[in-house]
C-alpha positions in Angstrom: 67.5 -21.8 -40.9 65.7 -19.9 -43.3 61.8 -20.2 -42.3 60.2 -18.8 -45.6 62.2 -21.3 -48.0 60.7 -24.3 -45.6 57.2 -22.8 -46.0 56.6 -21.3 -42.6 54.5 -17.9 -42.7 52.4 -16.6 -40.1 48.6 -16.0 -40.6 46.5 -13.0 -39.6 42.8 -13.6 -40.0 40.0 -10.6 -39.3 37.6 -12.2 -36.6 35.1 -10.8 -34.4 35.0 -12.2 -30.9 31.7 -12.3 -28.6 32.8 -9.2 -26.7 34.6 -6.6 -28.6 38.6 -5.7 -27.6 39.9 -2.1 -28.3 43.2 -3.7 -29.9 44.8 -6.4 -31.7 47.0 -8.6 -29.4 50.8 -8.2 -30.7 52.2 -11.7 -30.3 51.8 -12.7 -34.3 53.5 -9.1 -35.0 56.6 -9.8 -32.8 56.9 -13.6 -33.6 57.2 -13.0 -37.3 59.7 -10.0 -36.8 61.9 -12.3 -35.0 61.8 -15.4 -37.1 61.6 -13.4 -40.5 58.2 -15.2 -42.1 55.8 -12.9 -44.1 51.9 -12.3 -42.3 49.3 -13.8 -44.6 46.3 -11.7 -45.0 43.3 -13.7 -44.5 40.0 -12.3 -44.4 36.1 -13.4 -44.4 33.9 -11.0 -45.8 30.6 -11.8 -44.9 28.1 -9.2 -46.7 30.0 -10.9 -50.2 30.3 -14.0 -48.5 34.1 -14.2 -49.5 36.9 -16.1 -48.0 40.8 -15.3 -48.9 43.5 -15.4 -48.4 45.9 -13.0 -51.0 47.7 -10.7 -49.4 51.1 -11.7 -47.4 53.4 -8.9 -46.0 57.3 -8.7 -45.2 57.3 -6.7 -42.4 59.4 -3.7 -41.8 59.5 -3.5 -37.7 58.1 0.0 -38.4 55.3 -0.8 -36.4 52.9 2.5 -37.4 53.8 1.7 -40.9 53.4 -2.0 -40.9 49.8 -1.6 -39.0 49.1 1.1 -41.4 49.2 -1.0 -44.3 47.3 -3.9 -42.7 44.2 -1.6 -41.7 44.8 -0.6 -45.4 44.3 -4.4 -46.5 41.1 -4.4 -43.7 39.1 -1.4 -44.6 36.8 -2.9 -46.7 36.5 -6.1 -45.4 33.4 -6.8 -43.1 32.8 -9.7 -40.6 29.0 -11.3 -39.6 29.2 -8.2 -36.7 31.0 -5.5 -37.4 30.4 -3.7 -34.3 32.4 -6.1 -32.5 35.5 -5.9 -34.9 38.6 -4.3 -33.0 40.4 -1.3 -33.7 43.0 -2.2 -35.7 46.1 -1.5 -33.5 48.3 -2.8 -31.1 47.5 -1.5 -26.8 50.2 1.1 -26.5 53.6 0.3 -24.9 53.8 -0.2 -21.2 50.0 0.5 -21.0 47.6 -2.2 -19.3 43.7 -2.4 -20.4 41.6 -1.2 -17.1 44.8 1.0 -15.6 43.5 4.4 -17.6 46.5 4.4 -19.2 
């Protein structure tokens, strides 16, 4: 079945959570890989008070290269607290938050 021609794509959207995380959470990255679907870009920018969504992105399974370009997409984009936007980047393989590793 081919996802894109029935309209399915998955959506990323830049959002700051109450307590700040050190990385983005992989699931959406390894769900559209597997099923093929772009990643729409969505952002709010809050200083310009900007919602969109413009950007979507076929992704290569090159995982430095494919978060590359999405921190690309991010940099200037700015949420209502940007202290408590995450790195933008995936926990490292085989590594657990609160092991040290």
């Amino acid at each position: 079945m081919d996802l894109v021609a029935y309209g399915f794509v998955c959506w990323l959207i830049l959002y700051s959570y109450r307590i700040r995380a050190d990385h983005w959470k992989s699931g959406f990255y390894h769900l559209a890989l597997a099923t093929g679907v772009p990643v729409g870009l969505a952002y709010i920018d809050y200083p310009s008070r900007r919602v969109g969504l413009d950007t979507f992105l076929d992704l290569s399974g090159d995982e430095a290269r494919d978060m590359a370009r999405i921190r690309a997409y991010y940099a200037d984009k700015r949420g209502r607290n940007p202290a408590q936007q995450s790195d933008i980047r995936f926990l490292r393989s085989g590594a657990r938050a609160g092991n040290g590793t």
